[in-house]
N, CA, C and O atoms as a printed pandas DataFrame, in Angstrom:
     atom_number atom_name residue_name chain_id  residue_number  x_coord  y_coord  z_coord
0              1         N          UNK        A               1   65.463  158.466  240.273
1              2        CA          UNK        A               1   65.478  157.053  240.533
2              3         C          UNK        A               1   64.282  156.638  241.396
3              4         O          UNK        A               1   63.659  155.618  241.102
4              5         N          UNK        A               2   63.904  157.464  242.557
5              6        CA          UNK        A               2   62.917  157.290  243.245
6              7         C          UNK        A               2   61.507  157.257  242.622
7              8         O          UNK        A               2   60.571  156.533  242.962
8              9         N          UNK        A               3   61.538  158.214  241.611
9             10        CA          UNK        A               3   60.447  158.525  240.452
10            11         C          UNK        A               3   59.790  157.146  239.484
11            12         O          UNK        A               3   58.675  156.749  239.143
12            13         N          UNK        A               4   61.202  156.733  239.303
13            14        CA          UNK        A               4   60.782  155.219  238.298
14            15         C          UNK        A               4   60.558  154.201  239.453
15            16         O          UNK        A               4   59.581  153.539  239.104
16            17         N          UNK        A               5   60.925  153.833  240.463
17            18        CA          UNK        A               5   60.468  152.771  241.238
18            19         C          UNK        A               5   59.255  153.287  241.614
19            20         O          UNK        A               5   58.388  152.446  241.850
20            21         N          UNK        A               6   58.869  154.786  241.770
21            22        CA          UNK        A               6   57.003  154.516  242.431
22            23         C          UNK        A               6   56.428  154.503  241.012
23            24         O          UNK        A               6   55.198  154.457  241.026
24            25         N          UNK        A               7   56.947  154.530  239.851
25            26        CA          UNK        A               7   56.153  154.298  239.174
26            27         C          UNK        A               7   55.806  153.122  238.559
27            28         O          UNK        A               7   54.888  152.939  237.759
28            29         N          UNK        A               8   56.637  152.308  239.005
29            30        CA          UNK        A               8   56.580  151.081  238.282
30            31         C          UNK        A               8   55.891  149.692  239.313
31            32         O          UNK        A               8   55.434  148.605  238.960
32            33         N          UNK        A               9   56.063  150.294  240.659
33            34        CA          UNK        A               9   55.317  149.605  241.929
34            35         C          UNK        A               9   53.832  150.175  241.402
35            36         O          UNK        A               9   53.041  149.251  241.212
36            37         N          UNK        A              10   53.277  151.548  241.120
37            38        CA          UNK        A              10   51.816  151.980  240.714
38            39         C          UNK        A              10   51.297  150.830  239.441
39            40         O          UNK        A              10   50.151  150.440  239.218
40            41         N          UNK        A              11   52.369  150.524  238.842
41            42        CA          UNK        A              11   52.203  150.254  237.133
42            43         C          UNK        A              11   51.547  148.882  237.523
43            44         O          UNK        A              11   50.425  148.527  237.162
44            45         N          UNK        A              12   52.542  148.050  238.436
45            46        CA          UNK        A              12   52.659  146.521  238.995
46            47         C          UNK        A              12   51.348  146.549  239.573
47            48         O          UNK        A              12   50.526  145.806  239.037
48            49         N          UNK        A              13   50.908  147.348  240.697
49            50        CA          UNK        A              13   49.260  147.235  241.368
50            51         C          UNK        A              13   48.408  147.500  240.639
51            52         O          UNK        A              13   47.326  147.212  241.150
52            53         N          UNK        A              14   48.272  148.094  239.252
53            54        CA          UNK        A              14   47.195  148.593  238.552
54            55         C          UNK        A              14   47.347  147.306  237.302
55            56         O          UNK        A              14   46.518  147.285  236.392
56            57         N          UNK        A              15   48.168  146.541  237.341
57            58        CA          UNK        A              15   48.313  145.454  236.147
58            59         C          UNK        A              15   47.928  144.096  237.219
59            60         O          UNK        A              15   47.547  143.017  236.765
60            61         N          UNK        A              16   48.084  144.336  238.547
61            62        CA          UNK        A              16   47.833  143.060  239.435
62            63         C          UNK        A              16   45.988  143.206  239.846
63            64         O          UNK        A              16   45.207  142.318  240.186
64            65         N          UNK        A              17   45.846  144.104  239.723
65            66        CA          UNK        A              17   44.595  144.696  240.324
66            67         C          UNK        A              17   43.362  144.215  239.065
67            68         O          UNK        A              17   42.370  143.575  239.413
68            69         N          UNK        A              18   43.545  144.543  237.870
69            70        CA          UNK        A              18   43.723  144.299  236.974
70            71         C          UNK        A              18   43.502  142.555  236.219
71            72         O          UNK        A              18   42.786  142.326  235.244
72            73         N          UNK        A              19   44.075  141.825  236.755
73            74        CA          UNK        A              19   44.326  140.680  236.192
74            75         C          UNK        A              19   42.766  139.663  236.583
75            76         O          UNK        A              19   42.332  138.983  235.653
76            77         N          UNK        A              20   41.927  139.615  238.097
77            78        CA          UNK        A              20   41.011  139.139  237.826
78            79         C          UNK        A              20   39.817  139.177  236.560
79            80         O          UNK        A              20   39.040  138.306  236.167
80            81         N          UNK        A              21   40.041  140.553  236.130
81            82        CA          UNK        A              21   38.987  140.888  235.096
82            83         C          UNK        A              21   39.269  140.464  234.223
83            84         O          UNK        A              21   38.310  139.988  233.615
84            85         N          UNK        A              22   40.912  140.271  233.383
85            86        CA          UNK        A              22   40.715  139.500  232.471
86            87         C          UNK        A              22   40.516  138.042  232.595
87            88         O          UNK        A              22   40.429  137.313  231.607
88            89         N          UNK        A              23   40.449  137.648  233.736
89            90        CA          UNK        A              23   40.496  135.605  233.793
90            91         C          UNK        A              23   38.811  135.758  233.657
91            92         O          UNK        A              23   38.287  134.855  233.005
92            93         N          UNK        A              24   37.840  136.872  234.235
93            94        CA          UNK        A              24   36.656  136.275  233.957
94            95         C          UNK        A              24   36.550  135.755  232.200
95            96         O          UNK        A              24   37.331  135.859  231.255
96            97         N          UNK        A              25   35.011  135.096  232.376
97            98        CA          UNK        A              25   34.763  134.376  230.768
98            99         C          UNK        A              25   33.588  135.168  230.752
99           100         O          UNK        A              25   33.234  135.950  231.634
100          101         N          UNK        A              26   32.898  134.861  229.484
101          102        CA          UNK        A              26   31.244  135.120  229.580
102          103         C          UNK        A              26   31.201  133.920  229.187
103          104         O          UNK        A              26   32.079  133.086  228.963
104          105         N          UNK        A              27   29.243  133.900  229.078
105          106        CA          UNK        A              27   28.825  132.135  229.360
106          107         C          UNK        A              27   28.747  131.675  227.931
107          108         O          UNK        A              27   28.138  130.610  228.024
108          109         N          UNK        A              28   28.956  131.830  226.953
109          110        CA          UNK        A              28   29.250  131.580  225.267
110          111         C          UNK        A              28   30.635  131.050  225.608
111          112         O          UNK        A              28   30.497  129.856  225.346
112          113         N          UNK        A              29   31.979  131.220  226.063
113          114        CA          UNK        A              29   32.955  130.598  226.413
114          115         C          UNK        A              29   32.985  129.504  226.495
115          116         O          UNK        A              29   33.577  128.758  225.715
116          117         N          UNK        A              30   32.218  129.106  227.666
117          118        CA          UNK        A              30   32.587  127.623  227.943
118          119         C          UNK        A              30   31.746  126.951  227.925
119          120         O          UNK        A              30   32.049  125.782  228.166
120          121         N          UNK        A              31   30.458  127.193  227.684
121          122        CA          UNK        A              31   29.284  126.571  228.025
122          123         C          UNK        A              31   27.566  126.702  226.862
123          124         O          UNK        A              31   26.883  127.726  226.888
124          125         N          UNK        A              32   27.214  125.533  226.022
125          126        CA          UNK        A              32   26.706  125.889  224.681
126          127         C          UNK        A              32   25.257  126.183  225.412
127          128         O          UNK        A              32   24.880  125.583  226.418
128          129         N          UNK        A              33   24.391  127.375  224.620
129          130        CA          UNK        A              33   22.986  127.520  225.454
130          131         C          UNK        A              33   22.508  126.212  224.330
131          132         O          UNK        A              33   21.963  125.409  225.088
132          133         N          UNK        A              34   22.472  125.846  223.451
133          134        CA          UNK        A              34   21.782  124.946  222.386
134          135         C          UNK        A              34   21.953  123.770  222.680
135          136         O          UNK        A              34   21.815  122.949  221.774
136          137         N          UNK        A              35   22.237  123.393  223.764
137          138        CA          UNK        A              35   22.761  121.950  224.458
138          139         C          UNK        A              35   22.185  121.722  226.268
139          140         O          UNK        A              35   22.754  121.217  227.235
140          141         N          UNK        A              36   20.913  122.319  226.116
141          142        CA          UNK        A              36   20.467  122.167  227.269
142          143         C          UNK        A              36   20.269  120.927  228.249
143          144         O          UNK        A              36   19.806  119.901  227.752
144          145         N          UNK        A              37   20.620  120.947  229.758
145          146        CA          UNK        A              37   20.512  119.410  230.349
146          147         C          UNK        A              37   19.577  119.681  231.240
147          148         O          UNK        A              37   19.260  120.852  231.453
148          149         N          UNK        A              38   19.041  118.728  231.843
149          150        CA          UNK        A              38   18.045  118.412  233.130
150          151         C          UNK        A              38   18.302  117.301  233.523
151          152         O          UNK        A              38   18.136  116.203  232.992
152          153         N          UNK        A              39   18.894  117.715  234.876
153          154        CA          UNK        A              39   19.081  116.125  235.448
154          155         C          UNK        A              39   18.756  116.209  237.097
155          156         O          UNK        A              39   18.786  117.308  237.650
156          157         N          UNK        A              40   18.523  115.300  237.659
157          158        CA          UNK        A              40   18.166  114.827  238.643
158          159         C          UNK        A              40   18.939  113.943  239.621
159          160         O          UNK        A              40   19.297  112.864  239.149
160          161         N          UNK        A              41   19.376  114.271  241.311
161          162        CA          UNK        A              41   20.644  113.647  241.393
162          163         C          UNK        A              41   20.725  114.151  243.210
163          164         O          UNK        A              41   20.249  115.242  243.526
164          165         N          UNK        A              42   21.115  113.592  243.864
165          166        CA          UNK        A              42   21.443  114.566  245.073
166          167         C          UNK        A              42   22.725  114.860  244.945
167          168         O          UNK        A              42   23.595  114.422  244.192
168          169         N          UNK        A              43   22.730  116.350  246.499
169          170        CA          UNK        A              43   23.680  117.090  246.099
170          171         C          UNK        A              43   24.999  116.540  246.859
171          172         O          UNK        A              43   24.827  115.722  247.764
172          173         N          UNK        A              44   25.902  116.827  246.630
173          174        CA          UNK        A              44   27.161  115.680  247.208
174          175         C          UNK        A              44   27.939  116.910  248.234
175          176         O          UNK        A              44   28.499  116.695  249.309
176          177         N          UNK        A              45   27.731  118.604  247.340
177          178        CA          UNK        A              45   28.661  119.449  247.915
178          179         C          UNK        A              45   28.186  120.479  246.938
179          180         O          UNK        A              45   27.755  120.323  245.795
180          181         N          UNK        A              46   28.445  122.066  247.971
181          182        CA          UNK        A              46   28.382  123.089  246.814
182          183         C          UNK        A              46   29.401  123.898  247.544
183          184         O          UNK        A              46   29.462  123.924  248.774
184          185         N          UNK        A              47   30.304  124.643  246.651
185          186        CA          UNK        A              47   31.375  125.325  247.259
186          187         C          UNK        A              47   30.611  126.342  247.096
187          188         O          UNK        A              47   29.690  126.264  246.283
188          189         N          UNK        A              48   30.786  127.284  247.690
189          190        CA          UNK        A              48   30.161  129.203  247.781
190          191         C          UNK        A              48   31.100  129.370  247.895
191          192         O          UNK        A              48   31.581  129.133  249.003
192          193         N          UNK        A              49   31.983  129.900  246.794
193          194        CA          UNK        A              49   33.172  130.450  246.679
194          195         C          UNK        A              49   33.306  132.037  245.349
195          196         O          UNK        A              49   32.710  131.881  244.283
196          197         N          UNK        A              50   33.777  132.858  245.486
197          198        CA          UNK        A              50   33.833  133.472  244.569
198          199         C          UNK        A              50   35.188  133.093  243.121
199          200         O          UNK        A              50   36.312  132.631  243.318
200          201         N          UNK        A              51   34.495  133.528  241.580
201          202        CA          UNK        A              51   33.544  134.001  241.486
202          203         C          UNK        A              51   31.855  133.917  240.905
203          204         O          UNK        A              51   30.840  134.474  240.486
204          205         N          UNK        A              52   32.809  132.330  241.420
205          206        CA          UNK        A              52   31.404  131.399  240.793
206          207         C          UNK        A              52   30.666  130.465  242.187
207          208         O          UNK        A              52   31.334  130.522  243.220
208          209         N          UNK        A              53   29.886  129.969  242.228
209          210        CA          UNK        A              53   29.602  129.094  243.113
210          211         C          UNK        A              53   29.358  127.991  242.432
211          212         O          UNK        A              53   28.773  127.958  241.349
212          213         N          UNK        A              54   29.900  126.822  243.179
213          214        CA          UNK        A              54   29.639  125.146  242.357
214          215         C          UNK        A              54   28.691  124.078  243.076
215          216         O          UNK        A              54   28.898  123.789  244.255
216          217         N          UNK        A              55   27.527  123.428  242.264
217          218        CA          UNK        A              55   27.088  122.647  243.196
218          219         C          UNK        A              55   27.516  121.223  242.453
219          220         O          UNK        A              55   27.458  121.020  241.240
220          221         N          UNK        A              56   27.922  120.367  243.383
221          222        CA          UNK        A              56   27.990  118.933  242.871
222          223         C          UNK        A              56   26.500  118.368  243.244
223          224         O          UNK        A              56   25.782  118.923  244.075
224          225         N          UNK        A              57   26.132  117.206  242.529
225          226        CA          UNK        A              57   24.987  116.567  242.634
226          227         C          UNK        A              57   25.635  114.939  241.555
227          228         O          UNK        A              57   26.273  114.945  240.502
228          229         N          UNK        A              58   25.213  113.935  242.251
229          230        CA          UNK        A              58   25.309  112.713  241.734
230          231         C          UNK        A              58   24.449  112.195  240.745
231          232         O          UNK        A              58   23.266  112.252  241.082
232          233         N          UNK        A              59   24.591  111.868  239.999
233          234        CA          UNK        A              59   23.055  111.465  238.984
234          235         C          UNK        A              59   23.347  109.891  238.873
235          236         O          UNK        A              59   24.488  109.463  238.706
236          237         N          UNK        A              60   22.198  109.053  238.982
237          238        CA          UNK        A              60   22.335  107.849  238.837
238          239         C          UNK        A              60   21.836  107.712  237.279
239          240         O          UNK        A              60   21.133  108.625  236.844
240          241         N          UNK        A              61   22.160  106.636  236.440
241          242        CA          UNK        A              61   21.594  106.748  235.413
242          243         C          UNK        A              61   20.774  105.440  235.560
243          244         O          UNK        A              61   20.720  104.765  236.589
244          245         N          UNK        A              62   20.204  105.201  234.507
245          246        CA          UNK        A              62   19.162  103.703  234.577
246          247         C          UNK        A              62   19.725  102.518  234.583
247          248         O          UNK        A              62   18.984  101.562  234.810
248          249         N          UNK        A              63   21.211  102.265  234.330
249          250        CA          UNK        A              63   21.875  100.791  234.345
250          251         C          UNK        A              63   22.769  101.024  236.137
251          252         O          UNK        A              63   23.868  100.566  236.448
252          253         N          UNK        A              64   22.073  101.648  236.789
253          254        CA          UNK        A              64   22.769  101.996  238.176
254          255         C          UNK        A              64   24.409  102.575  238.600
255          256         O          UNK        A              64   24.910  102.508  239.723
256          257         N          UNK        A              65   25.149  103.238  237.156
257          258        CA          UNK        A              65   26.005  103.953  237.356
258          259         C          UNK        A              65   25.698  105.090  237.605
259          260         O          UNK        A              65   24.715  105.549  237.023
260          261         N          UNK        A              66   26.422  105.900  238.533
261          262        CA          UNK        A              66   26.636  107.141  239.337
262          263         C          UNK        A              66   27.651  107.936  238.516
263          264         O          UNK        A              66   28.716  107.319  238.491
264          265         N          UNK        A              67   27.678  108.552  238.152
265          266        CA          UNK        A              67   28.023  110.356  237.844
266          267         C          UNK        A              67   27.987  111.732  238.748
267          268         O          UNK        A              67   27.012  112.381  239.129
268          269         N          UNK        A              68   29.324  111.938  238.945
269          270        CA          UNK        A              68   29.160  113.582  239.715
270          271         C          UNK        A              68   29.293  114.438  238.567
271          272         O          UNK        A              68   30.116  114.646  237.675
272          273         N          UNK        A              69   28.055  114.894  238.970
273          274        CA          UNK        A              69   27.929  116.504  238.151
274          275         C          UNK        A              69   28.332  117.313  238.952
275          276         O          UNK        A              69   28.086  117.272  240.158
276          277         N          UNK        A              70   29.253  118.465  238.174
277          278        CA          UNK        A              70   29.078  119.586  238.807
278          279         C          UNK        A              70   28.542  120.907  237.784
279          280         O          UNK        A              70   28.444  120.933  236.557
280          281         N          UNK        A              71   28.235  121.996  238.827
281          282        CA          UNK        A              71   27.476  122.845  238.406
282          283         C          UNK        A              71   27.693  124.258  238.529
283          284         O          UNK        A              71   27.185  124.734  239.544
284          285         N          UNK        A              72   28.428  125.233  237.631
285          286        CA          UNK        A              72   28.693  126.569  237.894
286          287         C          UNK        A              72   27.290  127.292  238.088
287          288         O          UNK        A              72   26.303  127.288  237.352
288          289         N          UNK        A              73   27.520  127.936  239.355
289          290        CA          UNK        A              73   26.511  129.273  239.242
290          291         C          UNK        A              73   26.755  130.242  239.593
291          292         O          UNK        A              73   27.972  130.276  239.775
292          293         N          UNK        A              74   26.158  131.456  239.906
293          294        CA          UNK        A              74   26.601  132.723  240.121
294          295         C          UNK        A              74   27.576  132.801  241.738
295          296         O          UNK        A              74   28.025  131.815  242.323
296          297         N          UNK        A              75   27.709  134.242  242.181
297          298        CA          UNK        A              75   28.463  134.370  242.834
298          299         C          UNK        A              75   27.807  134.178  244.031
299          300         O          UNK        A              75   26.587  134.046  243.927
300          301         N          UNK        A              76   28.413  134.111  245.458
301          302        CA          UNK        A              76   27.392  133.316  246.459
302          303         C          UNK        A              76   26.700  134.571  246.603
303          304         O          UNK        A              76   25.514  134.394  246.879
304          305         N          UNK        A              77   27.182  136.278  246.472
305          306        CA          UNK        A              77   26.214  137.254  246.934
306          307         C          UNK        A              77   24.781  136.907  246.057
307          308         O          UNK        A              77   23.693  136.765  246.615
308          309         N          UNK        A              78   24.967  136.810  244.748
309          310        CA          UNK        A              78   24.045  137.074  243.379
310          311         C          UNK        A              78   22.752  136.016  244.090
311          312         O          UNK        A              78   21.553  136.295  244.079
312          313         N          UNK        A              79   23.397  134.711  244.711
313          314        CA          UNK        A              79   22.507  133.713  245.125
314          315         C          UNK        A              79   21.916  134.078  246.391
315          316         O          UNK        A              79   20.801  133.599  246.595
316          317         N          UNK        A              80   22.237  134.560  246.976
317          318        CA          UNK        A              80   21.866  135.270  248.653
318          319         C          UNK        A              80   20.254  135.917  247.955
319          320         O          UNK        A              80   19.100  135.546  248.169
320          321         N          UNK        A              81   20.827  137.057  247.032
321          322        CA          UNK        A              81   19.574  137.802  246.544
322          323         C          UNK        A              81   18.727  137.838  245.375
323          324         O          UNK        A              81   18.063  138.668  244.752
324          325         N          UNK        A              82   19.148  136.021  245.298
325          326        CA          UNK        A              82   17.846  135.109  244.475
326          327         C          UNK        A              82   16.962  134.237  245.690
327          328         O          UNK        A              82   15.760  134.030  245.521
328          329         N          UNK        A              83   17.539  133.846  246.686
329          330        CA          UNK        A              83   16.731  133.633  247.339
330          331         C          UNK        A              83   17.648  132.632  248.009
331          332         O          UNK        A              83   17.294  132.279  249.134
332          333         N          UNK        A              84   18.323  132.316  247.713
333          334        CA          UNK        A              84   19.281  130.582  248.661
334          335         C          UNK        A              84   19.541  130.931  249.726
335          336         O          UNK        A              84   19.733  132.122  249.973
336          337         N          UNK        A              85   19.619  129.946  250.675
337          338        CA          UNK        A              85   19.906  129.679  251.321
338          339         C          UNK        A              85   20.859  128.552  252.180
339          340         O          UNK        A              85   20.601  127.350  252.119
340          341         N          UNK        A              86   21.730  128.964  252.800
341          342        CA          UNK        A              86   23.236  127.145  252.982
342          343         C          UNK        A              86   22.438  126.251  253.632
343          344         O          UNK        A              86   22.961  125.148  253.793
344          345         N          UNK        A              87   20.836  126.446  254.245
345          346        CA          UNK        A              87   20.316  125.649  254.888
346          347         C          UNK        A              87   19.597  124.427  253.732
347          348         O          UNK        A              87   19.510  123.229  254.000
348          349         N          UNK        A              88   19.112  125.092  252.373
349          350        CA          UNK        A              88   18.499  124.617  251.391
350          351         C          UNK        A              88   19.440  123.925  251.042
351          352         O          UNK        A              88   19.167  122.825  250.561
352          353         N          UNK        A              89   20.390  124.197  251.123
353          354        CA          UNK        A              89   21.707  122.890  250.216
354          355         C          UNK        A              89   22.129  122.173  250.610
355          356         O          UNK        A              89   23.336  122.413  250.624
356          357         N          UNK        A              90   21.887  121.120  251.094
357          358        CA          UNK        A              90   22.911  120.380  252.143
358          359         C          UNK        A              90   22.898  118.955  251.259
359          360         O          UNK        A              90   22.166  118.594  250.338
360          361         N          UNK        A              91   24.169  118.217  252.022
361          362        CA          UNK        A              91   24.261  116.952  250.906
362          363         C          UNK        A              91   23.342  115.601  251.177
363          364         O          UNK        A              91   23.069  115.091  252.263
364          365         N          UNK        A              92   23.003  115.240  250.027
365          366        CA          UNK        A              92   22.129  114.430  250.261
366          367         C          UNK        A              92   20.468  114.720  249.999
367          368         O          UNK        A              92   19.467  114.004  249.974
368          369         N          UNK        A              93   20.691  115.912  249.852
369          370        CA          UNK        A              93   19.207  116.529  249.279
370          371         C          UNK        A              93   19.075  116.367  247.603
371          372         O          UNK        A              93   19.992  116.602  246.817
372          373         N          UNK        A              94   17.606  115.871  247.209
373          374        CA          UNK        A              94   17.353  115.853  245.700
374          375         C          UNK        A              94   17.222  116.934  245.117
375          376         O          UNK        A              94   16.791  118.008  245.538
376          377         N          UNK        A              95   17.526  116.699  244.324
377          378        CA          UNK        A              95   17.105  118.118  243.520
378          379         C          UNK        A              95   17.099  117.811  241.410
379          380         O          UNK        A              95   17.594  116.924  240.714
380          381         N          UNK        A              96   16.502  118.721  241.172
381          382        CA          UNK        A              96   16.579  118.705  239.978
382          383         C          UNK        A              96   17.161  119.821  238.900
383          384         O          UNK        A              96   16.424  120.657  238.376
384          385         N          UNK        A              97   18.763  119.710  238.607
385          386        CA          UNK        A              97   19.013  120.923  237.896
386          387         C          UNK        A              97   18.740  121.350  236.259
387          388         O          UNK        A              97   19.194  120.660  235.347
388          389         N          UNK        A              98   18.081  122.359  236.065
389          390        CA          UNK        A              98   18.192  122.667  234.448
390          391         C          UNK        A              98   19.377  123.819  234.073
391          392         O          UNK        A              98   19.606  124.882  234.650
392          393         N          UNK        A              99   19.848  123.398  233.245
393          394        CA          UNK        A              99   20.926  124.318  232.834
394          395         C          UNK        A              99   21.288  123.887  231.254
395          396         O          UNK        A              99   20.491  123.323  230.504
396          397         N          UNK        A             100   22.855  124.327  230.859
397          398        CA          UNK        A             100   23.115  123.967  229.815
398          399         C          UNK        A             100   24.747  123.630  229.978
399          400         O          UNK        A             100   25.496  124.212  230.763
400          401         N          UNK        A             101   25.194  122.367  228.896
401          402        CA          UNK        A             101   26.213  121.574  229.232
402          403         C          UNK        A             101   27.469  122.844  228.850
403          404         O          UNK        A             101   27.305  123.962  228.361
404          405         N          UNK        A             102   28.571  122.236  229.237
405          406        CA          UNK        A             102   29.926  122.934  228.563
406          407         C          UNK        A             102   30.102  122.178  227.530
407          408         O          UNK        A             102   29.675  121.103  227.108
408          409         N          UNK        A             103   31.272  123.473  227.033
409          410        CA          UNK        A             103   31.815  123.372  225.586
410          411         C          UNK        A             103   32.553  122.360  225.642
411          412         O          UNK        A             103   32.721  121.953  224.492
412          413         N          UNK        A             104   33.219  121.578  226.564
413          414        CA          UNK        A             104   34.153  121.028  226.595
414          415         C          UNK        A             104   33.740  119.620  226.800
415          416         O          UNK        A             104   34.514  118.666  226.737
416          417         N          UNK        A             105   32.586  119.557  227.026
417          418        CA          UNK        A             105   32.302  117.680  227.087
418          419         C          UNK        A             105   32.067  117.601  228.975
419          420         O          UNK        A             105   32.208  118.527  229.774
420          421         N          UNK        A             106   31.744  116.415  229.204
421          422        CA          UNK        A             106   31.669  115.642  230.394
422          423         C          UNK        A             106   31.307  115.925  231.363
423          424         O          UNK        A             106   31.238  117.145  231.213
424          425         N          UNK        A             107   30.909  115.688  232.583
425          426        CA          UNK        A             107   29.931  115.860  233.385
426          427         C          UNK        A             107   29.964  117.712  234.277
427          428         O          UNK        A             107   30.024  118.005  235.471
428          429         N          UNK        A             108   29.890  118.631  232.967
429          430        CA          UNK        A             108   29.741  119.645  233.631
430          431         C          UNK        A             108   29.050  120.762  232.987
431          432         O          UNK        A             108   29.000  120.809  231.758
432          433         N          UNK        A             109   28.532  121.633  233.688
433          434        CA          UNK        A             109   27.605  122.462  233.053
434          435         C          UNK        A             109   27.250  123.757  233.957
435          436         O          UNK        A             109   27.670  124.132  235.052
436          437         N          UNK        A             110   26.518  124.167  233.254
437          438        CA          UNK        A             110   25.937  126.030  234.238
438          439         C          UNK        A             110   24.821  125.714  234.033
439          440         O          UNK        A             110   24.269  125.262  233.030
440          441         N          UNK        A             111   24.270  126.098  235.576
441          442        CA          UNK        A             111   22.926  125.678  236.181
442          443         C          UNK        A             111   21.907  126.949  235.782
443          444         O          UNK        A             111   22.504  127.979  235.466
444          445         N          UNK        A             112   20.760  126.992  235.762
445          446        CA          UNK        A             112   19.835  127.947  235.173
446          447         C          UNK        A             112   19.380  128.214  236.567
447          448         O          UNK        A             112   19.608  129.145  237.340
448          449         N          UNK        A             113   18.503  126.865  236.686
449          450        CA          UNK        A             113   17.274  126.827  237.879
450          451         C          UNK        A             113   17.465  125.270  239.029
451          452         O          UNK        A             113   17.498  124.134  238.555
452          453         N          UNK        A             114   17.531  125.449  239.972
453          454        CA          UNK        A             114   17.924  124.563  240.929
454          455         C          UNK        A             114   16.359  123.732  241.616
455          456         O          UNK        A             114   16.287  124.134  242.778
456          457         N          UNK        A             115   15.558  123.095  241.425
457          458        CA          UNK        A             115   14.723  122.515  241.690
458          459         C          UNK        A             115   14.365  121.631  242.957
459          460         O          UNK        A             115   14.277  120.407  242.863
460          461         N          UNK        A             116   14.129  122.428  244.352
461          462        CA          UNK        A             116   14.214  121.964  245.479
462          463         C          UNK        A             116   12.940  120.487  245.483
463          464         O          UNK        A             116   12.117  120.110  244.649
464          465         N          UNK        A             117   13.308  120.019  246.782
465          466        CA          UNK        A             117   12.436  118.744  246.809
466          467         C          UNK        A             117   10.791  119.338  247.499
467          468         O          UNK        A             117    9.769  118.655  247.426
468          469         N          UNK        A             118   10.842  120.469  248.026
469          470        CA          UNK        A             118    9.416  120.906  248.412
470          471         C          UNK        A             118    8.384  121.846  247.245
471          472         O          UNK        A             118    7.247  122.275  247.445
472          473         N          UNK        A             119    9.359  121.990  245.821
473          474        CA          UNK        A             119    8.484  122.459  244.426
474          475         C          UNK        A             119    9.202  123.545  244.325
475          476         O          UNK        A             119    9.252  123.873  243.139
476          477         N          UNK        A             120   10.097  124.646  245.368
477          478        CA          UNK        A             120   10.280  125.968  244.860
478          479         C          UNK        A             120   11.702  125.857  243.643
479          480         O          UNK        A             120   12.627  125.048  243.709
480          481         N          UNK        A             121   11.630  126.240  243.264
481          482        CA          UNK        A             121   12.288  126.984  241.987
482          483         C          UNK        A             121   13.566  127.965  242.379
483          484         O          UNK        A             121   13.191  129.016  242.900
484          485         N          UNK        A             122   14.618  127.866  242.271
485          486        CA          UNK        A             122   15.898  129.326  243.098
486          487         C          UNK        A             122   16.308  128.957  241.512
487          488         O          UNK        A             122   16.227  127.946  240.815
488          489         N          UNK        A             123   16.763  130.247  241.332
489          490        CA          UNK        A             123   17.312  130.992  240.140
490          491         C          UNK        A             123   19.696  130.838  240.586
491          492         O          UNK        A             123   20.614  131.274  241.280
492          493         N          UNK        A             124   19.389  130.052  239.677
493          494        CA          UNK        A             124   21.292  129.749  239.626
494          495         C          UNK        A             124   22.218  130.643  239.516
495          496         O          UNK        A             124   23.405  130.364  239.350
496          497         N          UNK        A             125   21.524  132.371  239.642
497          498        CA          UNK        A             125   22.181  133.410  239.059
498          499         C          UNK        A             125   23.410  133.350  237.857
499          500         O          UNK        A             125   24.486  133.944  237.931
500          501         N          UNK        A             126   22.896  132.361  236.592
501          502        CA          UNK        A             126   23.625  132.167  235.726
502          503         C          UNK        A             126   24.484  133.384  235.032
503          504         O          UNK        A             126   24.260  134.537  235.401
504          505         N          UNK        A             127   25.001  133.244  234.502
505          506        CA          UNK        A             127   26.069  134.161  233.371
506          507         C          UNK        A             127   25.100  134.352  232.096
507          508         O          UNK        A             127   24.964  135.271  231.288
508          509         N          UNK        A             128   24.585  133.301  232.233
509          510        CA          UNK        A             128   23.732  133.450  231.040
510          511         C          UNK        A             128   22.678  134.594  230.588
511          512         O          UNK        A             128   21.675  134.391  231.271
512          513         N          UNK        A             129   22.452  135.754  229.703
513          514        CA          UNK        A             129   21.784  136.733  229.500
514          515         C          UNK        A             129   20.597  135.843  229.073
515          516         O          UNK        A             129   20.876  135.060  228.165
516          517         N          UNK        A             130   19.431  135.800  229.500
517          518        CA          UNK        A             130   17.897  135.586  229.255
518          519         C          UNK        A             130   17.369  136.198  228.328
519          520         O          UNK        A             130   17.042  137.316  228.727
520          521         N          UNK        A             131   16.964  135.940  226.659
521          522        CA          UNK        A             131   16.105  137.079  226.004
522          523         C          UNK        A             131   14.848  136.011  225.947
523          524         O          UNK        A             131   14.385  135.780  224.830
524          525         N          UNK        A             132   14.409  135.507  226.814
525          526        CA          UNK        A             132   13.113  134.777  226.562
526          527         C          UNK        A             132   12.171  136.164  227.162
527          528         O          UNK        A             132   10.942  136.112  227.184
């Protein structure tokens, strides 16, 4: 009796242990590469959260409506050792993101390249595999 309860407490931690890996996606999931965006917008908020990091950014369009975008990118380590920094992000800063939209429609997408207001370039540590 003792035998089937440690085995089924082992069974339970190795099926719980387990379960983040299947919720990940890859970036064909949710998000089309053939539907690329660039937009321009300050940033409102970026969560550094695992196992994605999100940046919001507002985009005004030309008839003066506002849009929050938000923006999946890699994990906050992946971004540490592309180069970011929490000092570079703060709200209210411009920026210009290129990425590509989701599968699903409406103001959201995975960021490629994050386009600071002094010219540098930080890499979004996308999901996305690069064969350029």
């Amino acid at each position: 009796m003792r035998k089937a309860g440690l085995l089924i407490t082992a069974a339970l931690c190795v099926f719980v242990a387990a379960a983040p890996l299947v919720a990940h996606h890859a970036f064909s999931a949710e998000f089309d590469q053939s539907k690329p965006v660039k937009l321009a917008g300050e940033i409102t908020k970026l969560e550094w959260t695992n196992p994605h990091a999100w940046l919001f950014i507002d985009v005004k369009t030309p008839d003066g409506k506002v849009t929050n975008w938000r923006f999946e990118m890699g994990a906050p380590n992946a971004l540490l050792r592309a180069g970011w920094s929490r000092n570079d992000i703060k709200p209210g800063t411009a920026v210009t993101i290129s990425g590509f939209m989701a599968r699903a429609g409406g103001s959201v997408g995975n960021a490629f390249q994050v386009r600071l207001p002094d010219g540098r370039d930080l890499f979004a540590a996308s999901s996305l595999k690069q064969a350029q």
